[in-house]
TORMARMI-848825 format. One record per residue (C-alpha): residue in three letters; residue number from 1; x, y, z. Coordinates in steps of 0.5 Angstrom, whole numbers, plus 500, padded with zeros to 3 digits. Example, Ala and Ser with C-alpha at 12.3 -4.5 7.8 and 13.67 -1.06 7.14 Angstrom:
<atoms>
ALA,1,525,491,516
SER,2,527,498,514
</atoms>
This chain:
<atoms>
UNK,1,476,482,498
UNK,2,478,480,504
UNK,3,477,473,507
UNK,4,472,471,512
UNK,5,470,466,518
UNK,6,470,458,517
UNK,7,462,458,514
UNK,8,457,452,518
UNK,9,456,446,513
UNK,10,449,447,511
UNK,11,452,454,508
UNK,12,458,450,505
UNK,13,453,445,502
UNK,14,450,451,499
UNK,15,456,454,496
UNK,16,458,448,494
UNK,17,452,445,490
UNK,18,452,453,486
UNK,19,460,451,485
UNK,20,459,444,481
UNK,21,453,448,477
UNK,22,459,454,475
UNK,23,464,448,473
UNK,24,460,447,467
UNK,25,460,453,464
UNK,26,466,456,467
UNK,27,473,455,463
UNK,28,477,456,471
UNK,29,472,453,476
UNK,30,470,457,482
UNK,31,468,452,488
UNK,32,468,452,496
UNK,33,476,452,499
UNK,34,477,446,503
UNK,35,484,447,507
UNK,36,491,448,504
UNK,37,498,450,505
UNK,38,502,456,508
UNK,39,508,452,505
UNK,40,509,446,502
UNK,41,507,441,508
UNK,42,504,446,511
UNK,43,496,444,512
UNK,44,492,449,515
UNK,45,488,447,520
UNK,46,481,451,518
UNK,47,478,453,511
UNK,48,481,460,510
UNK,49,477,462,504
UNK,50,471,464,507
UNK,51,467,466,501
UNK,52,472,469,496
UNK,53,471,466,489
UNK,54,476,460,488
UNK,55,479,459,482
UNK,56,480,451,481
UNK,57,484,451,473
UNK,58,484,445,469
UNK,59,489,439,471
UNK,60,493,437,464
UNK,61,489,433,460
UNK,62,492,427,456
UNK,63,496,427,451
UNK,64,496,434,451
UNK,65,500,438,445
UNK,66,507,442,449
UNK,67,503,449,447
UNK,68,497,446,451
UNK,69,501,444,456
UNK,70,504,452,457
UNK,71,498,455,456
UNK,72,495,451,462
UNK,73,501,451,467
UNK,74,500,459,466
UNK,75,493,459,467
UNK,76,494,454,474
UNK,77,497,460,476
UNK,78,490,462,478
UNK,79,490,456,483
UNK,80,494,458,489
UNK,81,491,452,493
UNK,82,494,447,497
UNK,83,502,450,494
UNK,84,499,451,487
UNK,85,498,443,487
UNK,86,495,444,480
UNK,87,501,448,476
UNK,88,505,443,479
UNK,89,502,437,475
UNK,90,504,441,468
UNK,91,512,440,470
UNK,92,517,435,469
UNK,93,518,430,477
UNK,94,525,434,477
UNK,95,523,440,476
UNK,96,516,440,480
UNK,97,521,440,487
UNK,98,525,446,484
UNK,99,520,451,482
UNK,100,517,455,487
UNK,101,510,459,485
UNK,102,510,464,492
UNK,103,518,467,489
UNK,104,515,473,484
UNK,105,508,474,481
UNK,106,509,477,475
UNK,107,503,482,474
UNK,108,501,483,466
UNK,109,497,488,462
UNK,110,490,484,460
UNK,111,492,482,453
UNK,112,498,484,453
UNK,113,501,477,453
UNK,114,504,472,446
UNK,115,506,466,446
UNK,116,511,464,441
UNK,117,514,457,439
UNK,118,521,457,438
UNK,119,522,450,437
UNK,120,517,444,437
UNK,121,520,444,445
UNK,122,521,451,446
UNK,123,517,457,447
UNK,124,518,465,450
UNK,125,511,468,453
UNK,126,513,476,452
UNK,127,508,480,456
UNK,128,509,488,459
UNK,129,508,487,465
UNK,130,505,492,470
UNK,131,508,491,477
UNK,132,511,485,480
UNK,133,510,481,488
UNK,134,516,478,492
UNK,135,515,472,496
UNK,136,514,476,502
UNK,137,507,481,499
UNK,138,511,486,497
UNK,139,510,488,491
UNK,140,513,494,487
UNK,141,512,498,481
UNK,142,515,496,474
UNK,143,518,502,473
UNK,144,517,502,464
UNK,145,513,499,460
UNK,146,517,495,457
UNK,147,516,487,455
UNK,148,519,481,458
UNK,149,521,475,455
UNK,150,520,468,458
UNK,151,522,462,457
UNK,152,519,455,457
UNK,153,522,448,455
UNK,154,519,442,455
UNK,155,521,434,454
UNK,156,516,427,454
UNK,157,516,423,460
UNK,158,516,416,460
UNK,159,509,415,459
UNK,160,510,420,453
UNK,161,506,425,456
UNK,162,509,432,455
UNK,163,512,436,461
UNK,164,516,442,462
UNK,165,523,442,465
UNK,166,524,450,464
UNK,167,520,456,466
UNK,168,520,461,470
UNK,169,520,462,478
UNK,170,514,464,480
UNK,171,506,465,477
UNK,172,504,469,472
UNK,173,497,473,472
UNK,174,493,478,468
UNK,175,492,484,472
UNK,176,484,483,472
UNK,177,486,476,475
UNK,178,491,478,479
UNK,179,486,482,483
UNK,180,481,477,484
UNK,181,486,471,486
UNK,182,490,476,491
UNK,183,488,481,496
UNK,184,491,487,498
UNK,185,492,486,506
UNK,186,495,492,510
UNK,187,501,489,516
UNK,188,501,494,521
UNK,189,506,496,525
UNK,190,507,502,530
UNK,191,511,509,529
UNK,192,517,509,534
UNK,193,513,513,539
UNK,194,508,507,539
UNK,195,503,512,538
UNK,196,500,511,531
UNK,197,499,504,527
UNK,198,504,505,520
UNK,199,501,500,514
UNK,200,506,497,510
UNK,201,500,494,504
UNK,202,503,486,502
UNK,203,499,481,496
UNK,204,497,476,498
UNK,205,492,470,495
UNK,206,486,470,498
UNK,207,485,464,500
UNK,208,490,464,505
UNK,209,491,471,506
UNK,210,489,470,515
UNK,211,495,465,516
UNK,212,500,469,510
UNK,213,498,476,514
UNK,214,501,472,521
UNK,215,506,469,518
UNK,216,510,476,515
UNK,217,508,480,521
UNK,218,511,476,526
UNK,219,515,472,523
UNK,220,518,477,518
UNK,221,518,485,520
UNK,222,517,490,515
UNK,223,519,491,508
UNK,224,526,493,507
UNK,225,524,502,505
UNK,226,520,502,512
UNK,227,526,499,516
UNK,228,528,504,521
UNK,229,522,508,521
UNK,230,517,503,524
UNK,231,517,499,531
UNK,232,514,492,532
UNK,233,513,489,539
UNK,234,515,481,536
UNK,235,522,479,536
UNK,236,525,473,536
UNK,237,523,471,543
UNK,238,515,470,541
UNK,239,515,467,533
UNK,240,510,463,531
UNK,241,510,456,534
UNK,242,506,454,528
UNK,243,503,456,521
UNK,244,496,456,521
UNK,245,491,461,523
UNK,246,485,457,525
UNK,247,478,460,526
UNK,248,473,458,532
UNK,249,467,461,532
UNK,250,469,467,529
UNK,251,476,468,533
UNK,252,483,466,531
UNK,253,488,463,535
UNK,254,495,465,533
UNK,255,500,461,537
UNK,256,506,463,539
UNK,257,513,460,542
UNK,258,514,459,549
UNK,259,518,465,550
UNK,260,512,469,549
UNK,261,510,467,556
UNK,262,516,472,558
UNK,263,514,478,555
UNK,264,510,484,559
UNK,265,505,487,559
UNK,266,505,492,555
UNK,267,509,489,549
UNK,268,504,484,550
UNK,269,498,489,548
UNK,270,502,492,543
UNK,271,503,484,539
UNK,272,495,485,540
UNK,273,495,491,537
UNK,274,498,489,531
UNK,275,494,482,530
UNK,276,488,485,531
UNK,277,489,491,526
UNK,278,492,487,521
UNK,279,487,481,521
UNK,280,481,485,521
UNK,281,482,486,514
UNK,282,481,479,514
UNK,283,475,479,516
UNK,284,477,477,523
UNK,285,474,480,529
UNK,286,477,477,535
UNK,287,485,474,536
UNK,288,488,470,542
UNK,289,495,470,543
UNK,290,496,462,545
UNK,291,502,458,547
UNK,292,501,452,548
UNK,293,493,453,548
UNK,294,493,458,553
UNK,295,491,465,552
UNK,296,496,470,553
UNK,297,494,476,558
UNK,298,493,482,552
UNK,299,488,487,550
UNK,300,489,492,544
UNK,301,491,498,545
UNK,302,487,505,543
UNK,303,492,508,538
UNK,304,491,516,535
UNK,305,488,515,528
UNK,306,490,520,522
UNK,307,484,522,520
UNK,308,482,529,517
UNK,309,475,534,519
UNK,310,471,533,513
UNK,311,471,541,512
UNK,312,476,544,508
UNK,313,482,548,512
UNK,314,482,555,507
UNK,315,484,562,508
UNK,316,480,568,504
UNK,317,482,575,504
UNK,318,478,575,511
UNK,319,478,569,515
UNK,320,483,562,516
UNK,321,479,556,519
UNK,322,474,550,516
UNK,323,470,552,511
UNK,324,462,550,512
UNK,325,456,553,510
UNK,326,459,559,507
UNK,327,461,561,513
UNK,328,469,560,516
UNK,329,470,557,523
UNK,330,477,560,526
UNK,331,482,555,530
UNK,332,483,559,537
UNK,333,490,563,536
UNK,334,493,560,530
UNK,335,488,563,525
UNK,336,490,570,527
UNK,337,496,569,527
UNK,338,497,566,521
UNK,339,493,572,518
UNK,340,498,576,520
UNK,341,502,572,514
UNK,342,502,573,506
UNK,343,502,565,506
UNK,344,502,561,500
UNK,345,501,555,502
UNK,346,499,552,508
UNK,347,500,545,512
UNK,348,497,545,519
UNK,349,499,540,524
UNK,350,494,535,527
UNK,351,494,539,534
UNK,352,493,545,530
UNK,353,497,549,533
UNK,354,503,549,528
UNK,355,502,550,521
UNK,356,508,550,516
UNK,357,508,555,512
UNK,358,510,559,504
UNK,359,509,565,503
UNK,360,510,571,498
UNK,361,517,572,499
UNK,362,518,565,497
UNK,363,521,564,504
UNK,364,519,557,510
UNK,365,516,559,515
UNK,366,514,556,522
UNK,367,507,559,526
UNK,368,504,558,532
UNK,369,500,562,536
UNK,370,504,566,538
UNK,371,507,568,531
UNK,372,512,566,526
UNK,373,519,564,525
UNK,374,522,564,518
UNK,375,527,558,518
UNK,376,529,557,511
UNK,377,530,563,506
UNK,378,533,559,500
UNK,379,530,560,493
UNK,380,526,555,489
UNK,381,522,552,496
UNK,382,518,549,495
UNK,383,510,547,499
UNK,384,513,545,506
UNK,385,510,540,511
UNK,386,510,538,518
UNK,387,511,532,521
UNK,388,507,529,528
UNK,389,513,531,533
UNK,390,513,538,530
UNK,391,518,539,525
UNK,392,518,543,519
UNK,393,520,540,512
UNK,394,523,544,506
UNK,395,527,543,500
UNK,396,529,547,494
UNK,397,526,545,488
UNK,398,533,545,484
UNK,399,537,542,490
UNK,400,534,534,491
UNK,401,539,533,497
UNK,402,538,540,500
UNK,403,532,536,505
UNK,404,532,540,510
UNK,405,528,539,518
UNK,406,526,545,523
UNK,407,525,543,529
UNK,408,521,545,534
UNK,409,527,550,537
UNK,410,529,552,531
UNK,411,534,548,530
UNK,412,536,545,523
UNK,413,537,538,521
UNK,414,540,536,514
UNK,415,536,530,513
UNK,416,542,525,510
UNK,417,542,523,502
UNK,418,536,527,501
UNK,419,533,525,495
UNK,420,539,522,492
UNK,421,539,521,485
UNK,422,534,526,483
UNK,423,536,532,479
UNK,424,529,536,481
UNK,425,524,535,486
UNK,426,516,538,484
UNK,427,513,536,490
UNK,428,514,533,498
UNK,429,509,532,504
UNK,430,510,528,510
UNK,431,504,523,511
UNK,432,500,524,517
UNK,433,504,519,522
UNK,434,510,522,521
UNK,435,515,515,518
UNK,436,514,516,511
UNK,437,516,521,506
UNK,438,513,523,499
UNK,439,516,526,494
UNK,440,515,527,486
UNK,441,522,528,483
UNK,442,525,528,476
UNK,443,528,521,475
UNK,444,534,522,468
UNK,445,529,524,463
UNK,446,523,521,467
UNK,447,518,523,472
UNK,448,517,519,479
UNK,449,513,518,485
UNK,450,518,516,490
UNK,451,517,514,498
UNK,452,522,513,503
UNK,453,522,512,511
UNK,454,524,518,516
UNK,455,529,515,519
UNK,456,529,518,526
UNK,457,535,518,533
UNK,458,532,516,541
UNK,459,529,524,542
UNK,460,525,523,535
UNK,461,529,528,531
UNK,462,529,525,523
UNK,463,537,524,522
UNK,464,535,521,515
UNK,465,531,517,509
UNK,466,531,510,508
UNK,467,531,506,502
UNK,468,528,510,496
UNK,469,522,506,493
UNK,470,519,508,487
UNK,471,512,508,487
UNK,472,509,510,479
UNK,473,513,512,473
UNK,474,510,518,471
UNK,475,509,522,464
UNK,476,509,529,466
UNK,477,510,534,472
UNK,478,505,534,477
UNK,479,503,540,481
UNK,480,500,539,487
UNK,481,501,533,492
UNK,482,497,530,498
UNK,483,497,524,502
UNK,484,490,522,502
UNK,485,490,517,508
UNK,486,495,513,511
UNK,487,496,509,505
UNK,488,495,513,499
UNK,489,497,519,495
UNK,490,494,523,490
UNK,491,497,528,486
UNK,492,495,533,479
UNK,493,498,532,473
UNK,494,497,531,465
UNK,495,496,526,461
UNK,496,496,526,453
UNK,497,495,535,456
UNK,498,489,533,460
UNK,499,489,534,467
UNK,500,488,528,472
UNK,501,487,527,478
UNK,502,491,521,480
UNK,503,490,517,486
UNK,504,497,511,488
UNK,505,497,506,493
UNK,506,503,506,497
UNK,507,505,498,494
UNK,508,499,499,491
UNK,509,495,501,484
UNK,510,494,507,481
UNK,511,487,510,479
UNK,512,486,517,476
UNK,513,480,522,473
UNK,514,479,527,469
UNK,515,480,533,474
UNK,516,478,541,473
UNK,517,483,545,468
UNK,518,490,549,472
UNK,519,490,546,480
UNK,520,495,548,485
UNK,521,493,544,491
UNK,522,490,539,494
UNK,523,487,537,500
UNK,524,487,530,503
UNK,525,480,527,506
UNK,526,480,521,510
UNK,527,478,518,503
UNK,528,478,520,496
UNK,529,470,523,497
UNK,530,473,528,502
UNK,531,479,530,497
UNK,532,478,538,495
UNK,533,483,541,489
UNK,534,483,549,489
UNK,535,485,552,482
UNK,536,488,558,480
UNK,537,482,563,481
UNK,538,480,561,487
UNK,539,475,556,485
UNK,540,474,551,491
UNK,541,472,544,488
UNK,542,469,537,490
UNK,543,468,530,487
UNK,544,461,529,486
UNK,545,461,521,482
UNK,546,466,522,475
UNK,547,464,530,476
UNK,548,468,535,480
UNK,549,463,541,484
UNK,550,464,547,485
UNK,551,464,549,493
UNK,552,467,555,494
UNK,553,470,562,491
UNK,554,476,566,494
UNK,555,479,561,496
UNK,556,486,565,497
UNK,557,490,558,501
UNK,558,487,551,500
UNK,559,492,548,507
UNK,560,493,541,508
UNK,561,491,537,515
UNK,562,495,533,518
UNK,563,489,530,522
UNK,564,485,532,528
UNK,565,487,532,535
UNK,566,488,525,538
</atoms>
């Protein structure tokens, strides 16, 4: 959960007396935060924590065995307090200075953990882990499921107390504990027509998350596979003047350097834009830009949303439009003109007045309303998509570096590199905002849910994709997949033979459920209630609880919307 508003004393009071009475029955303690640091020295001027469960682990106890010792230094990684001022009890004076507990969190599978002394001063914690965060939030997927190993050694200090002298950079959490002390929080960026907001999600522990979301979108950027796709309006000239995000009466004050008095307004209105939505995952409803105490001229900017008509976008044998109470509601001219087409697959785009399309034939076509374009005859295309500025996306499955963009005058682009290093892709879609790509390919002898930032020239055409980044390892193929909001996927595929529908965070963690048997396609609500799969009959479905619905027949085309008009 998110972090909330300073609470008043009587409530703090409150929080802290329940606090004291866990303590004596909890083994990691959980109590009211007071303050703490962004960096070691750093204070923070206002309690961040707002309400979120606080662990507070247990400091070393005395004379207590080098086994007991690692044990408790590993569980001290729940305590991000004041720089992990807990872990840091557990380490030997010289090694205290050099261990840096934000460089990596190491995420593990619950109970997959071993703790193996090696020598009476030695021992290696083998454990599988599940994904692991940078000092920056970002955090990134395994890849395998391999173990790791990780050592420890130890020596008696002088008052014969024993102290570890060697172990790993950063903490190490369970998966369950991870998602209780760390957050997930969406740093928010601009598309480069400064037209939609592009979420780039980081962890961060709760406790802090308002002053570490301030610190790494305006102090940093965004994370390396966004470079190129995205905008910010900070620069150089407007960093943070310091490290704390304090909170009065429900407004945070960001304080930035002098140059910031020397941007205009509009970049000034964009900062805003970006504070605001970034931080109102923190539970912070007001931000004020400051420098040196006074508020900057700024307001927020509205920005075009990327979300989707609750009712599915289907073709039948008869009609093409959104389906409600049984009856189809047409789009003024592209519905006919995409009945003219034996579509296969169809995506439309926000505007809804493109559709991307796949017919029988197996050919890429572009429909308007004044009829269709075929613009790419290769074999083995796969579904194509379109993007926010009008182009027309395609590869051929057996090609992985044949990724191709149509533009709006027909020309054609080919993307550089493609999906380089994939020797198959089996499904690709542009997310809404038109920054980010998607696409299932065949990895060696795996497959994977890889990402990548459309890299675009001044006029908006894509001339690339940026840095790959691998979000799941799958066991199978998929056959279907969709982006179901701005930060999230969802695909078909099959686990153990069963079929599932899988949801994946972009920088986030997957969920799956059992889905009906055969899907072919999916379609992508504003959130996972909204998501429909049809499969090879024409059966139309929807979620109701763990239970898939039937909602329509004959359905020929379950089309993908890539939002509504702005």
């Amino acid at each position: 959960m998110p972090e909330g508003r300073t609470a008043g004393r009587g409530a703090r009071a409150a929080a802290a007396a329940v606090a004291l009475v866990l303590a004596l029955v909890l083994s990691a303690c959980a109590g009211l935060p007071t303050s703490g640091p962004v960096n070691a020295g750093q204070p923070i001027a206002e309690d961040e924590a707002g309400g979120d469960l606080v662990f507070l682990p247990d400091a070393p106890a005395k004379d207590a065995t080098p086994q007991q010792i690692v044990e408790g230094f590993i569980a001290a990684g729940s305590g991000p307090r004041d720089n992990w001022a807990i872990a840091h009890l557990y380490l030997a004076p010289a090694f205290s200075e050099e261990w840096d507990p934000r460089a990596v969190v190491t995420v593990y599978d619950p109970g997959e953990r071993r703790l193996a002394e090696i020598t009476p001063d030695q021992f290696v914690l083998t454990v599988t882990p599940t994904a692991f965060v940078d000092s920056t939030g970002e955090m990134s997927a395994t890849g395998d499921s391999s173990q790791l190993d990780m050592s420890f050694a130890l020596a008696q200090q002088a008052d014969g107390q024993w102290r570890i002298t060697q172990a790993p950079q950063g903490i190490i959490l369970d998966q369950n504990r991870f998602k209780t002390v760390f957050g997930s929080y969406s740093l928010q960026f601009f598309d480069p027509t400064w037209t939609y907001l592009v979420p780039d999600e980081r962890w961060f522990p709760r406790q802090y998350a308002a002053t570490r979301i301030a610190a790494e979108l305006v102090n940093g950027g965004p994370s390396p596979w966004l470079l190129g796709a995205v905008a910010t309006a900070f620069t150089d000239v407007a960093r943070l003047a310091t490290l704390s995000v304090p909170q009065k009466l429900g407004v945070a004050a960001v304080s930035l350097q002098d140059g910031a008095r020397s941007l205009d307004r509009t970049v000034l209105d964009r900062m805003q834009t970006q504070l605001e939505a970034s931080l109102a995952q923190a539970r912070i409803d007001q931000v004020d830009m400051l420098v040196n105490e006074q508020v900057l001229p700024a307001e927020a900017l509205t920005v075009r949303q990327t979300r989707v008509d609750t009712n599915p976008l289907v073709r039948t044998a008869d009609d093409f439009g959104f389906l409600s109470g049984g009856t189809v509601e047409e789009i003024p001219g592209l519905s006919q003109a995409l009945l003219q087409v034996s579509a296969t697959d169809i995506e439309v785009d926000a505007d809804r007045s493109l559709a991307a399309v796949r017919d029988s034939s197996g050919a890429v076509l572009r429909v308007d309303a004044e009829g269709a374009d075929r613009v790419d005859e290769r074999p083995g295309l796969l579904p194509p998509s379109v993007d926010a500025s009008g182009y027309v996306w395609s590869v051929p499955q057996s090609t992985p570096g044949g990724v191709y963009a149509y533009g709006p005058d027909g020309a054609q682009i080919a993307i550089a590199g493609g999906w380089a290093g994939a020797s198959q892709v089996l499904a690709q879609r542009v997310s809404r905002d038109g920054t980010r790509l998607a696409a299932v390919v065949r990895d060696g002898d795996r497959f994977a849910l890889w990402v990548s930032g459309i890299v675009r020239d001044r006029s908006g055409a894509p001339t690339g994709l940026g840095e790959k980044r691998v979000l799941a390892v799958l066991g199978a193929g998929v056959t279907a997949l969709t982006w179901t909001g701005s930060t999230s996927l969802a695909f078909a595929t099959t686990v153990q033979g069963d079929p599932y529908l899988v949801t994946q965070e972009v920088g986030g963690f997957s969920s799956s459920q059992r889905v009906v048997p055969g899907v072919t396609a999916i379609a992508g609500g504003t959130q996972s209630g909204g998501v429909r799969v049809r499969d090879g009959a024409g059966e139309l479905y929807a979620p109701r609880g763990s239970n898939w619905q039937q909602f329509a027949s004959g359905i020929v085309v379950l089309a993908v919307q890539q939002g509504s008009p702005g």
